[in-house]
C-alpha positions in Angstrom: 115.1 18.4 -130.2 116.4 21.6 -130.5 114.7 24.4 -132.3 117.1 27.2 -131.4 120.3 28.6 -133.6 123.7 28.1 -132.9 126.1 31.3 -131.5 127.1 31.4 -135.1 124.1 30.8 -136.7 122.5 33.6 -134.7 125.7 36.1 -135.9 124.6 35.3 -139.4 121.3 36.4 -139.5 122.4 39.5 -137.7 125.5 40.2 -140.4 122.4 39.4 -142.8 119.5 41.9 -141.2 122.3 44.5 -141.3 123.2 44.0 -144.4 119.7 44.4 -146.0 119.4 47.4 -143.2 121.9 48.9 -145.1 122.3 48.1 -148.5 118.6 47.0 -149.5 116.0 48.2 -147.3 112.3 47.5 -148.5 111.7 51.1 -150.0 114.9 50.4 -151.9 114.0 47.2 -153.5 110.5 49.1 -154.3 112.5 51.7 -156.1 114.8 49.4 -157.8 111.6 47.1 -158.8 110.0 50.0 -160.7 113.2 50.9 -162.2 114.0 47.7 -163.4 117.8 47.3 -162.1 119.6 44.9 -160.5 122.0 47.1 -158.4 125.7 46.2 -158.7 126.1 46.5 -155.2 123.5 44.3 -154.2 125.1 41.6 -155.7 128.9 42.7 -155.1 127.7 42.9 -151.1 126.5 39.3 -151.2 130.0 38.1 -152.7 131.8 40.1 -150.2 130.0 38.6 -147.5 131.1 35.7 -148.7 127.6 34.1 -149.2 127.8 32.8 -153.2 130.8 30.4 -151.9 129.3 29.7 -148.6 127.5 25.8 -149.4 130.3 25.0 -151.6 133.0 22.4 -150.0 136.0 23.7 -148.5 138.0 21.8 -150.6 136.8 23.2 -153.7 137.3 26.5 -152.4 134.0 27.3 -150.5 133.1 27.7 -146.9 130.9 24.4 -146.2 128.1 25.9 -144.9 124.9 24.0 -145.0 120.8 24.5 -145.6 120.2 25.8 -142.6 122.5 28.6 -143.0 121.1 29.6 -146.4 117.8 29.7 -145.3 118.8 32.0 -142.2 120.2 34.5 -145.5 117.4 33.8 -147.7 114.7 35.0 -144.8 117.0 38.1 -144.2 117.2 39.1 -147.3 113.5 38.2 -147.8 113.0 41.3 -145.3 113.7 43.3 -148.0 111.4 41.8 -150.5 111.5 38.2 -152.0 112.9 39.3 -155.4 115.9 40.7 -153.6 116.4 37.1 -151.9 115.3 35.8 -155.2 118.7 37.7 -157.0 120.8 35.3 -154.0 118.6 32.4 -154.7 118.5 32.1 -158.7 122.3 32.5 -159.1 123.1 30.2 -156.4 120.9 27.0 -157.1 122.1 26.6 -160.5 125.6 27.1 -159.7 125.2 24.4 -157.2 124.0 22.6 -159.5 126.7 22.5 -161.9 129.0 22.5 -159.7 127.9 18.8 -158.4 127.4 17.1 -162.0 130.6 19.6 -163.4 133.6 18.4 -165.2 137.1 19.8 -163.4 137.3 22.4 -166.0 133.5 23.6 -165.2 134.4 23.2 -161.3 137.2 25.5 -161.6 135.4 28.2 -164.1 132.6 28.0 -160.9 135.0 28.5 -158.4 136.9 31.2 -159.9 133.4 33.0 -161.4 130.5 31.9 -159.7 131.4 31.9 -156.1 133.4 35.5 -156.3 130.3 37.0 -158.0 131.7 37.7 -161.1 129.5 35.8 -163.0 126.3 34.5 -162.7 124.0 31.6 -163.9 120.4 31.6 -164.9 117.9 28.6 -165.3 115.8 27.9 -168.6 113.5 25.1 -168.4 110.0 26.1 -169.0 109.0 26.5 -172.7 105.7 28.0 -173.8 103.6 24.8 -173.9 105.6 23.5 -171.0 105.7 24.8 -167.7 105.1 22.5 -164.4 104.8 19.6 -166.9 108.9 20.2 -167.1 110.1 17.0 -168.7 107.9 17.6 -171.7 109.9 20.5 -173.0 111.1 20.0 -176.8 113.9 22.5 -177.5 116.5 20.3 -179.3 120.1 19.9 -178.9 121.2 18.0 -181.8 124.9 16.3 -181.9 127.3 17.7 -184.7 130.3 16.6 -183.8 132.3 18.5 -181.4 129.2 20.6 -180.7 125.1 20.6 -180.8 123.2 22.8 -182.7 120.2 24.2 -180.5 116.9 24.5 -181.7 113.7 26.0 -179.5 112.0 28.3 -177.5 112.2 28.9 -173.8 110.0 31.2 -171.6 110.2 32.8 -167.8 114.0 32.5 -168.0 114.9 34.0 -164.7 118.0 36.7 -164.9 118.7 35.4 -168.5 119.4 39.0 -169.9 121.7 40.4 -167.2 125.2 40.9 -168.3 127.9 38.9 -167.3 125.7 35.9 -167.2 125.5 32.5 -168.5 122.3 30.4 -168.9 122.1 26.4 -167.8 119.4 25.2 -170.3 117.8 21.6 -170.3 117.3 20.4 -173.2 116.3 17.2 -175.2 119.2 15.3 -176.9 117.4 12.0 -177.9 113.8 11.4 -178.7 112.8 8.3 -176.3 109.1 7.0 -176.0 109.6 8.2 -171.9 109.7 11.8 -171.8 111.9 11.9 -168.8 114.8 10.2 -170.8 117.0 12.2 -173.4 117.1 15.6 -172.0 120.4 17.2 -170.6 121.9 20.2 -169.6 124.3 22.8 -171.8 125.3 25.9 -170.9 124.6 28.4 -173.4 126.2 31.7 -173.8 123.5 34.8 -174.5 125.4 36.2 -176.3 126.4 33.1 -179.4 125.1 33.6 -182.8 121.0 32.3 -182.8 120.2 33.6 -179.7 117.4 36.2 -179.1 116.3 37.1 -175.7 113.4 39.6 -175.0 112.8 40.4 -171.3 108.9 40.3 -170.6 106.8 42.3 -169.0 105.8 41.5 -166.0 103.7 42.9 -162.7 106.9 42.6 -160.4 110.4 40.6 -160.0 112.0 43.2 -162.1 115.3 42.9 -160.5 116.9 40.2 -162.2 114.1 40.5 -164.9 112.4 37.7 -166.8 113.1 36.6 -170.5 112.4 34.8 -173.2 114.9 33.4 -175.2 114.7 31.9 -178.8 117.2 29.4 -180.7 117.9 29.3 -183.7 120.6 26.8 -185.2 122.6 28.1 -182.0 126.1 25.8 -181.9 126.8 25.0 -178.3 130.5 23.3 -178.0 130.2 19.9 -176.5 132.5 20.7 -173.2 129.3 22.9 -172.1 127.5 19.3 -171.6 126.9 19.1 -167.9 126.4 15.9 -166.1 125.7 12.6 -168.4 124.3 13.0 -171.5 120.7 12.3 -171.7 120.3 12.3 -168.0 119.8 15.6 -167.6 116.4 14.8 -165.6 118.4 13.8 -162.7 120.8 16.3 -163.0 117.1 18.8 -162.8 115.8 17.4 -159.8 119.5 17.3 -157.5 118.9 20.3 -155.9 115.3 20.9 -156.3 114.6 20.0 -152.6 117.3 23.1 -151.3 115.2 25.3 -153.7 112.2 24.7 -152.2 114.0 25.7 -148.9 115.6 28.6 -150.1 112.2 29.6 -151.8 110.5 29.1 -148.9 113.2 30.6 -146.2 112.8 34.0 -148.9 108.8 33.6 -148.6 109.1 33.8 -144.5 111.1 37.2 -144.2 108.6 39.1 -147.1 105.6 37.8 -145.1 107.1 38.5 -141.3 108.0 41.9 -142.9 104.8 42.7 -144.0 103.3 41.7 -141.0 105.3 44.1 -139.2 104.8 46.5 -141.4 101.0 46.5 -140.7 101.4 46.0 -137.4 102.8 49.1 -136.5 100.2 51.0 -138.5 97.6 49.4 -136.7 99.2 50.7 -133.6 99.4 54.1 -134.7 96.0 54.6 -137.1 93.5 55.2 -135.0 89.5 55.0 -135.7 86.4 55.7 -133.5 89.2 57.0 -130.8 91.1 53.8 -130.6 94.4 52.1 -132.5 92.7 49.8 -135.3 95.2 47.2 -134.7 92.9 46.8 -131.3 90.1 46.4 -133.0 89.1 42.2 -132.2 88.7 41.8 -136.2 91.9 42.8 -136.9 93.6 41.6 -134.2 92.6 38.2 -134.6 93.6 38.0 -138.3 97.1 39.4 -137.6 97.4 36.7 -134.8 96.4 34.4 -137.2 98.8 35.7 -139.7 101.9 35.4 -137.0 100.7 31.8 -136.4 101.1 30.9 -139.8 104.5 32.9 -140.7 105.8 30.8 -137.5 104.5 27.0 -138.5 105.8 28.4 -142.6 109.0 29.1 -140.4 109.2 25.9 -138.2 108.3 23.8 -141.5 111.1 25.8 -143.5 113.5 25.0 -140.9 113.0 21.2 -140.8 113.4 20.7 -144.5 116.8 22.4 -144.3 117.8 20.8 -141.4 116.6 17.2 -143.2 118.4 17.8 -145.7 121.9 18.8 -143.7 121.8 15.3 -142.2 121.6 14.1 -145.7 118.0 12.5 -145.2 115.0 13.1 -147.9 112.7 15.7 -147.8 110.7 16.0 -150.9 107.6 15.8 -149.2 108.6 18.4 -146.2 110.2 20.8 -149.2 107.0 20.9 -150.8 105.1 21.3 -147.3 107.7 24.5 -146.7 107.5 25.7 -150.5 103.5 25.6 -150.3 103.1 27.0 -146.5 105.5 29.6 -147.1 104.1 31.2 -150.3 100.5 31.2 -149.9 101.1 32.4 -146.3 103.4 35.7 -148.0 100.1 35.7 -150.3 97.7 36.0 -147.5 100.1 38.5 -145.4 100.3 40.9 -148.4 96.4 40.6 -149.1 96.1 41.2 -145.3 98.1 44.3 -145.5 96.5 45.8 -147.9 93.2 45.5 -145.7 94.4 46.6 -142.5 96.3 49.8 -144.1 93.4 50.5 -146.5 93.8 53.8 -149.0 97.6 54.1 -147.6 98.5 50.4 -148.9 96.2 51.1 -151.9 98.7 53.9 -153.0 101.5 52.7 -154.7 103.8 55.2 -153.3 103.9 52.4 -150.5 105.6 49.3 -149.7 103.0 47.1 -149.0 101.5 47.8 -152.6 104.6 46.7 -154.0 104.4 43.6 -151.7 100.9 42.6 -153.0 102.1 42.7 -156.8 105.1 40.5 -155.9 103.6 38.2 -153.6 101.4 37.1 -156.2 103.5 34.8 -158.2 105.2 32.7 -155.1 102.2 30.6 -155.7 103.1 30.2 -159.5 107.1 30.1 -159.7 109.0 27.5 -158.0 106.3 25.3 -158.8 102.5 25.7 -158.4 100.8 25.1 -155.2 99.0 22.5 -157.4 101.9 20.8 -157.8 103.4 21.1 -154.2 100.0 19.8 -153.1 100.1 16.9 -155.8 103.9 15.9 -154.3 102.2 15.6 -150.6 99.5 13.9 -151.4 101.7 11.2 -153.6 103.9 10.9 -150.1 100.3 9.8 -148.8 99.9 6.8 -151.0 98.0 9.0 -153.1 97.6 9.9 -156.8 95.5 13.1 -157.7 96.4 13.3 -161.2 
Protein backbone atom coordinates (compact mmCIF):
# COMPACT_ATOMS: atom_id res chain seq x y z
CA UNK A 1 0.00 0.00 0.00
CA UNK A 2 1.44 3.02 -1.10
CA UNK A 3 0.09 6.37 -0.19
CA UNK A 4 2.78 8.54 -1.70
CA UNK A 5 2.95 10.22 -5.42
CA UNK A 6 4.98 9.26 -8.19
CA UNK A 7 8.25 11.59 -9.33
CA UNK A 8 5.80 12.80 -11.95
CA UNK A 9 2.86 12.96 -10.06
CA UNK A 10 4.71 15.14 -7.56
CA UNK A 11 6.01 17.55 -10.76
CA UNK A 12 2.28 18.03 -11.46
CA UNK A 13 1.05 19.40 -8.53
CA UNK A 14 4.11 21.61 -8.43
CA UNK A 15 3.49 22.89 -12.38
CA UNK A 16 -0.17 23.22 -10.88
CA UNK A 17 0.58 25.27 -7.34
CA UNK A 18 2.68 27.49 -9.66
CA UNK A 19 0.41 27.98 -11.95
CA UNK A 20 -2.43 29.16 -9.54
CA UNK A 21 0.71 31.15 -7.74
CA UNK A 22 0.81 32.95 -10.76
CA UNK A 23 -2.11 33.18 -12.81
CA UNK A 24 -5.00 32.85 -10.05
CA UNK A 25 -4.02 33.50 -6.61
CA UNK A 26 -6.95 33.57 -3.98
CA UNK A 27 -7.30 37.53 -3.90
CA UNK A 28 -7.58 37.16 -7.64
CA UNK A 29 -10.36 34.70 -7.81
CA UNK A 30 -12.07 37.06 -5.01
CA UNK A 31 -11.69 39.96 -7.43
CA UNK A 32 -12.81 38.10 -10.36
CA UNK A 33 -15.88 36.51 -8.18
CA UNK A 34 -17.28 39.98 -7.45
CA UNK A 35 -16.68 41.00 -10.96
CA UNK A 36 -18.33 38.30 -12.46
CA UNK A 37 -15.65 37.22 -15.19
CA UNK A 38 -14.31 34.25 -16.22
CA UNK A 39 -10.70 35.48 -17.18
CA UNK A 40 -9.55 34.37 -20.63
CA UNK A 41 -6.39 33.54 -19.31
CA UNK A 42 -7.45 31.35 -16.73
CA UNK A 43 -8.83 29.11 -19.06
CA UNK A 44 -6.26 29.60 -22.03
CA UNK A 45 -3.46 28.62 -19.15
CA UNK A 46 -5.22 25.37 -18.35
CA UNK A 47 -5.27 24.42 -22.20
CA UNK A 48 -1.70 25.36 -22.51
CA UNK A 49 -0.74 23.23 -19.77
CA UNK A 50 -2.24 20.79 -21.52
CA UNK A 51 -4.76 19.74 -18.78
CA UNK A 52 -8.36 19.78 -20.91
CA UNK A 53 -6.68 16.86 -23.09
CA UNK A 54 -4.90 15.25 -20.34
CA UNK A 55 -7.66 12.02 -19.43
CA UNK A 56 -8.41 11.63 -22.96
CA UNK A 57 -6.70 8.44 -24.70
CA UNK A 58 -3.64 8.98 -26.56
CA UNK A 59 -5.11 7.61 -29.47
CA UNK A 60 -7.71 10.00 -29.73
CA UNK A 61 -5.34 12.73 -29.32
CA UNK A 62 -5.03 13.13 -25.47
CA UNK A 63 -2.38 12.47 -23.01
CA UNK A 64 -3.90 9.39 -20.96
CA UNK A 65 -3.59 10.60 -17.81
CA UNK A 66 -5.78 9.11 -15.15
CA UNK A 67 -8.04 10.13 -11.78
CA UNK A 68 -5.41 10.53 -9.82
CA UNK A 69 -3.74 13.03 -11.76
CA UNK A 70 -6.93 15.19 -12.12
CA UNK A 71 -7.46 15.28 -8.66
CA UNK A 72 -3.74 16.35 -7.87
CA UNK A 73 -4.98 19.59 -10.52
CA UNK A 74 -8.32 19.97 -9.05
CA UNK A 75 -6.83 20.35 -5.28
CA UNK A 76 -4.25 22.86 -6.81
CA UNK A 77 -6.37 24.78 -8.39
CA UNK A 78 -8.80 24.50 -5.38
CA UNK A 79 -6.01 26.65 -3.57
CA UNK A 80 -7.21 29.34 -5.29
CA UNK A 81 -10.87 28.90 -4.60
CA UNK A 82 -13.22 25.95 -5.64
CA UNK A 83 -15.01 28.00 -8.30
CA UNK A 84 -11.66 28.44 -10.01
CA UNK A 85 -11.18 24.50 -9.95
CA UNK A 86 -14.91 24.41 -10.59
CA UNK A 87 -14.15 26.40 -14.31
CA UNK A 88 -11.51 23.07 -14.94
CA UNK A 89 -13.97 20.68 -13.56
CA UNK A 90 -17.45 21.74 -15.37
CA UNK A 91 -15.88 21.86 -18.78
CA UNK A 92 -14.03 18.81 -18.44
CA UNK A 93 -16.67 16.21 -17.10
CA UNK A 94 -19.06 16.77 -19.77
CA UNK A 95 -16.59 16.65 -22.45
CA UNK A 96 -15.57 13.34 -21.09
CA UNK A 97 -18.58 12.53 -21.23
CA UNK A 98 -19.43 12.98 -24.72
CA UNK A 99 -16.54 12.04 -25.73
CA UNK A 100 -17.14 8.18 -24.38
CA UNK A 101 -20.89 7.79 -25.83
CA UNK A 102 -19.73 10.30 -29.08
CA UNK A 103 -20.27 9.48 -32.67
CA UNK A 104 -16.65 9.86 -34.80
CA UNK A 105 -17.84 13.16 -36.01
CA UNK A 106 -18.57 14.36 -32.20
CA UNK A 107 -15.09 12.74 -31.21
CA UNK A 108 -13.32 14.68 -33.63
CA UNK A 109 -15.31 18.24 -32.97
CA UNK A 110 -14.01 17.27 -29.10
CA UNK A 111 -10.71 16.73 -30.03
CA UNK A 112 -10.23 19.52 -32.14
CA UNK A 113 -12.46 22.07 -29.70
CA UNK A 114 -12.79 20.75 -26.42
CA UNK A 115 -9.33 19.55 -25.52
CA UNK A 116 -7.46 22.81 -27.10
CA UNK A 117 -9.83 25.05 -25.04
CA UNK A 118 -11.49 26.58 -27.73
CA UNK A 119 -14.76 25.59 -26.76
CA UNK A 120 -16.34 24.51 -23.94
CA UNK A 121 -19.34 22.41 -22.60
CA UNK A 122 -21.89 23.05 -19.90
CA UNK A 123 -24.32 20.57 -18.18
CA UNK A 124 -28.22 21.10 -17.90
CA UNK A 125 -30.06 18.63 -16.00
CA UNK A 126 -31.86 20.10 -13.10
CA UNK A 127 -35.21 21.78 -13.93
CA UNK A 128 -37.19 23.85 -11.44
CA UNK A 129 -39.25 21.08 -9.88
CA UNK A 130 -36.36 18.69 -10.31
CA UNK A 131 -33.17 18.90 -8.81
CA UNK A 132 -31.46 15.72 -6.89
CA UNK A 133 -34.61 13.76 -8.03
CA UNK A 134 -32.69 14.07 -11.65
CA UNK A 135 -34.47 11.41 -13.67
CA UNK A 136 -37.78 13.13 -13.11
CA UNK A 137 -37.03 16.09 -15.26
CA UNK A 138 -39.75 16.79 -18.11
CA UNK A 139 -38.21 19.10 -20.76
CA UNK A 140 -39.20 17.38 -24.05
CA UNK A 141 -37.28 16.51 -27.02
CA UNK A 142 -39.87 15.50 -29.53
CA UNK A 143 -38.79 13.61 -32.92
CA UNK A 144 -39.53 15.63 -36.25
CA UNK A 145 -37.70 14.01 -38.62
CA UNK A 146 -34.20 14.86 -39.09
CA UNK A 147 -34.37 16.89 -35.87
CA UNK A 148 -36.34 17.30 -32.29
CA UNK A 149 -38.05 20.16 -31.37
CA UNK A 150 -37.24 21.04 -27.56
CA UNK A 151 -39.56 22.04 -25.20
CA UNK A 152 -38.84 23.04 -21.25
CA UNK A 153 -37.14 24.73 -18.66
CA UNK A 154 -33.91 24.10 -17.06
CA UNK A 155 -32.34 25.79 -13.94
CA UNK A 156 -28.63 26.01 -12.23
CA UNK A 157 -27.04 25.48 -15.66
CA UNK A 158 -23.45 25.72 -14.81
CA UNK A 159 -21.34 28.14 -17.43
CA UNK A 160 -24.35 27.92 -19.84
CA UNK A 161 -24.06 31.73 -20.81
CA UNK A 162 -20.32 31.97 -21.53
CA UNK A 163 -19.38 32.45 -25.10
CA UNK A 164 -17.99 29.97 -27.09
CA UNK A 165 -19.87 27.38 -25.35
CA UNK A 166 -22.14 24.52 -26.06
CA UNK A 167 -24.69 23.02 -23.59
CA UNK A 168 -25.19 18.89 -23.13
CA UNK A 169 -28.89 18.82 -22.01
CA UNK A 170 -30.71 15.59 -20.84
CA UNK A 171 -33.81 15.41 -21.87
CA UNK A 172 -36.95 13.14 -22.15
CA UNK A 173 -37.55 11.61 -25.65
CA UNK A 174 -40.32 8.99 -24.75
CA UNK A 175 -42.85 8.97 -22.01
CA UNK A 176 -42.31 5.42 -20.28
CA UNK A 177 -44.18 4.37 -16.91
CA UNK A 178 -40.23 4.20 -15.38
CA UNK A 179 -38.91 7.51 -15.15
CA UNK A 180 -35.36 6.52 -15.69
CA UNK A 181 -36.17 5.27 -19.32
CA UNK A 182 -36.69 7.76 -22.33
CA UNK A 183 -34.43 10.51 -21.51
CA UNK A 184 -31.21 11.29 -23.66
CA UNK A 185 -28.68 13.67 -24.27
CA UNK A 186 -28.57 16.58 -27.27
CA UNK A 187 -26.41 19.17 -27.46
CA UNK A 188 -27.97 22.32 -27.83
CA UNK A 189 -26.44 25.44 -29.17
CA UNK A 190 -27.28 28.78 -26.89
CA UNK A 191 -27.46 30.61 -29.29
CA UNK A 192 -30.51 28.48 -31.88
CA UNK A 193 -33.79 30.26 -32.31
CA UNK A 194 -36.13 29.36 -28.75
CA UNK A 195 -33.51 29.62 -26.50
CA UNK A 196 -33.50 32.20 -23.55
CA UNK A 197 -30.86 32.05 -20.93
CA UNK A 198 -30.83 34.48 -17.93
CA UNK A 199 -27.79 34.07 -15.58
CA UNK A 200 -29.09 34.09 -11.86
CA UNK A 201 -28.13 35.71 -9.07
CA UNK A 202 -26.29 34.08 -6.82
CA UNK A 203 -24.12 34.50 -3.34
CA UNK A 204 -20.87 33.25 -5.14
CA UNK A 205 -19.50 30.84 -8.18
CA UNK A 206 -19.68 33.88 -10.41
CA UNK A 207 -16.96 32.81 -12.56
CA UNK A 208 -18.44 30.62 -14.94
CA UNK A 209 -21.90 32.03 -13.80
CA UNK A 210 -25.18 30.19 -13.30
CA UNK A 211 -28.25 30.25 -15.81
CA UNK A 212 -31.39 29.45 -16.51
CA UNK A 213 -32.26 28.49 -19.78
CA UNK A 214 -35.86 28.24 -21.33
CA UNK A 215 -37.07 26.34 -24.68
CA UNK A 216 -39.24 27.09 -26.68
CA UNK A 217 -40.03 25.00 -29.89
CA UNK A 218 -36.07 24.97 -30.13
CA UNK A 219 -35.09 22.46 -33.26
CA UNK A 220 -32.10 20.46 -32.32
CA UNK A 221 -30.66 18.47 -35.54
CA UNK A 222 -30.69 14.77 -34.84
CA UNK A 223 -26.59 14.29 -35.27
CA UNK A 224 -26.45 16.33 -31.79
CA UNK A 225 -28.05 12.95 -30.15
CA UNK A 226 -25.33 11.60 -28.00
CA UNK A 227 -25.12 8.06 -26.95
CA UNK A 228 -28.40 5.77 -27.63
CA UNK A 229 -31.53 7.23 -27.76
CA UNK A 230 -33.57 7.00 -24.79
CA UNK A 231 -30.74 5.80 -22.71
CA UNK A 232 -29.55 8.83 -21.82
CA UNK A 233 -29.73 7.78 -17.94
CA UNK A 234 -26.77 5.71 -18.41
CA UNK A 235 -25.06 7.92 -20.46
CA UNK A 236 -25.75 10.62 -16.97
CA UNK A 237 -24.36 8.44 -14.49
CA UNK A 238 -20.81 7.27 -16.76
CA UNK A 239 -18.78 9.70 -15.21
CA UNK A 240 -20.54 10.65 -12.19
CA UNK A 241 -18.16 8.72 -9.91
CA UNK A 242 -14.83 10.98 -11.48
CA UNK A 243 -17.04 14.00 -10.56
CA UNK A 244 -17.39 13.27 -7.29
CA UNK A 245 -13.53 12.98 -7.23
CA UNK A 246 -12.81 15.94 -8.99
CA UNK A 247 -15.49 17.78 -6.74
CA UNK A 248 -14.07 16.53 -3.93
CA UNK A 249 -10.09 16.79 -4.98
CA UNK A 250 -11.40 20.86 -5.57
CA UNK A 251 -13.12 20.76 -1.97
CA UNK A 252 -9.58 19.70 -0.27
CA UNK A 253 -7.23 22.62 -1.62
CA UNK A 254 -10.16 25.55 -0.68
CA UNK A 255 -10.38 23.91 2.84
CA UNK A 256 -6.33 23.25 3.24
CA UNK A 257 -6.09 26.92 1.99
CA UNK A 258 -8.25 28.27 4.33
CA UNK A 259 -6.78 26.50 7.08
CA UNK A 260 -3.55 28.00 6.25
CA UNK A 261 -4.90 31.10 5.88
CA UNK A 262 -6.06 31.20 9.49
CA UNK A 263 -3.27 29.65 10.69
CA UNK A 264 -0.93 32.11 10.04
CA UNK A 265 -3.11 34.76 11.58
CA UNK A 266 -3.40 32.92 14.56
CA UNK A 267 0.29 33.08 14.72
CA UNK A 268 0.58 36.61 14.30
CA UNK A 269 -2.82 38.12 16.18
CA UNK A 270 -1.98 38.29 19.45
CA UNK A 271 -4.52 38.71 22.65
CA UNK A 272 -3.92 38.94 26.44
CA UNK A 273 0.05 38.98 25.31
CA UNK A 274 0.02 35.77 23.45
CA UNK A 275 -0.54 34.46 19.54
CA UNK A 276 -4.33 33.35 19.58
CA UNK A 277 -3.53 30.49 17.49
CA UNK A 278 -1.92 29.23 21.08
CA UNK A 279 -4.80 29.64 22.68
CA UNK A 280 -5.98 25.54 23.67
CA UNK A 281 -9.55 26.48 22.17
CA UNK A 282 -8.28 27.34 19.04
CA UNK A 283 -5.69 25.21 18.70
CA UNK A 284 -7.62 22.23 19.15
CA UNK A 285 -10.20 23.07 16.57
CA UNK A 286 -7.59 23.80 13.91
CA UNK A 287 -6.07 20.38 14.74
CA UNK A 288 -9.19 19.04 14.35
CA UNK A 289 -9.77 20.84 11.14
CA UNK A 290 -6.18 19.48 9.65
CA UNK A 291 -7.39 16.01 10.73
CA UNK A 292 -10.33 16.19 8.75
CA UNK A 293 -8.80 18.03 5.45
CA UNK A 294 -6.24 14.89 5.69
CA UNK A 295 -8.95 11.72 6.11
CA UNK A 296 -11.24 14.22 3.07
CA UNK A 297 -7.71 13.89 1.41
CA UNK A 298 -6.85 10.24 1.97
CA UNK A 299 -10.69 9.37 1.04
CA UNK A 300 -10.33 11.64 -2.16
CA UNK A 301 -7.39 9.84 -3.16
CA UNK A 302 -8.74 6.26 -2.87
CA UNK A 303 -11.80 6.93 -5.00
CA UNK A 304 -9.50 8.17 -7.85
CA UNK A 305 -7.15 5.65 -7.50
CA UNK A 306 -10.31 2.89 -7.51
CA UNK A 307 -11.41 4.12 -10.17
CA UNK A 308 -7.77 4.03 -12.30
CA UNK A 309 -7.72 0.31 -11.75
CA UNK A 310 -11.11 0.34 -13.28
CA UNK A 311 -12.87 -1.00 -9.99
CA UNK A 312 -16.26 0.67 -8.60
CA UNK A 313 -16.42 3.32 -6.27
CA UNK A 314 -19.81 4.73 -5.95
CA UNK A 315 -19.91 4.30 -2.44
CA UNK A 316 -16.18 5.69 -1.82
CA UNK A 317 -17.12 8.78 -4.40
CA UNK A 318 -19.88 9.72 -2.36
CA UNK A 319 -17.69 9.12 1.02
CA UNK A 320 -14.98 11.73 -0.78
CA UNK A 321 -17.85 14.07 -2.24
CA UNK A 322 -19.62 14.35 1.36
CA UNK A 323 -16.14 14.47 3.63
CA UNK A 324 -14.76 16.90 1.36
CA UNK A 325 -17.46 19.55 1.21
CA UNK A 326 -18.81 19.67 4.62
CA UNK A 327 -15.25 19.64 5.84
CA UNK A 328 -14.48 23.07 3.26
CA UNK A 329 -17.89 24.09 5.03
CA UNK A 330 -16.57 23.76 8.48
CA UNK A 331 -12.97 25.20 7.57
CA UNK A 332 -14.56 28.46 6.19
CA UNK A 333 -16.99 28.69 9.22
CA UNK A 334 -13.87 28.09 11.35
CA UNK A 335 -12.05 30.86 9.66
CA UNK A 336 -14.28 33.25 10.10
CA UNK A 337 -14.16 32.55 14.00
CA UNK A 338 -10.57 32.45 14.47
CA UNK A 339 -10.02 35.80 12.36
CA UNK A 340 -13.02 37.50 13.81
CA UNK A 341 -13.88 41.42 12.55
CA UNK A 342 -10.87 40.90 9.86
CA UNK A 343 -12.69 37.73 8.19
CA UNK A 344 -15.99 39.48 8.85
CA UNK A 345 -14.92 42.30 6.37
CA UNK A 346 -15.39 41.48 3.02
CA UNK A 347 -12.33 43.09 1.77
CA UNK A 348 -10.86 39.60 2.85
CA UNK A 349 -10.44 36.23 1.44
CA UNK A 350 -11.81 34.25 3.93
CA UNK A 351 -15.26 36.13 3.66
CA UNK A 352 -15.30 35.24 0.18
CA UNK A 353 -14.48 31.64 1.22
CA UNK A 354 -17.51 31.41 3.65
CA UNK A 355 -20.05 32.62 0.76
CA UNK A 356 -18.57 29.99 -1.63
CA UNK A 357 -18.20 27.21 0.66
CA UNK A 358 -21.69 27.18 1.32
CA UNK A 359 -23.13 25.51 -1.72
CA UNK A 360 -20.47 22.38 -1.85
CA UNK A 361 -23.07 20.84 0.36
CA UNK A 362 -25.89 21.62 -2.30
CA UNK A 363 -24.17 21.19 -5.88
CA UNK A 364 -22.82 18.01 -6.96
CA UNK A 365 -25.40 16.45 -5.07
CA UNK A 366 -26.64 17.09 -1.56
CA UNK A 367 -25.07 15.62 1.38
CA UNK A 368 -28.51 14.04 1.79
CA UNK A 369 -28.08 12.29 -1.07
CA UNK A 370 -24.29 11.33 -0.67
CA UNK A 371 -25.38 9.98 2.75
CA UNK A 372 -28.54 8.12 1.14
CA UNK A 373 -25.82 6.37 -1.53
CA UNK A 374 -23.69 5.03 1.58
CA UNK A 375 -26.15 4.03 3.51
CA UNK A 376 -27.79 1.89 0.37
CA UNK A 377 -23.95 0.33 0.08
CA UNK A 378 -24.95 -0.76 3.72
CA UNK A 379 -27.93 -2.89 2.87
CA UNK A 380 -29.79 -0.03 3.73
CA UNK A 381 -32.79 2.08 2.39
CA UNK A 382 -33.43 5.60 3.99
CA UNK A 383 -35.81 6.84 1.66
Amino acid sequence: MDFGLTDEQEMLRKSARDFVTAVCPPERAKEWDELEVLPAELLRGYADMGWFAMPFPEEAGGDGGGPVELAIIAEELGRASFDVAMSFIGVLIPGLTVFRWASDEQKRWIRDEVMTGKHRLAVAISEPDTGSDAAALRTVAVDDGDHYVVNGHKMWCTGGGQPDTTIAMYVRTEQTSRKHEGLSLLLLDPAAEGVQIRRMPTLARHLLGTTEVTLVDVRVPKDRLVGPENKGWGVMLSNLELEKVLLSGGYVGAAQATLDDMLAYSKTRKAFGRPVGEFQALAHQMADLQMDIDAARLLTHRAAWLLAQGKPCSREGAMAKLKGSETYVAAARLGMQVMASHGFSTESVMSFRYRESIVTTISGGTSQIQRNAIARSMGLRSY
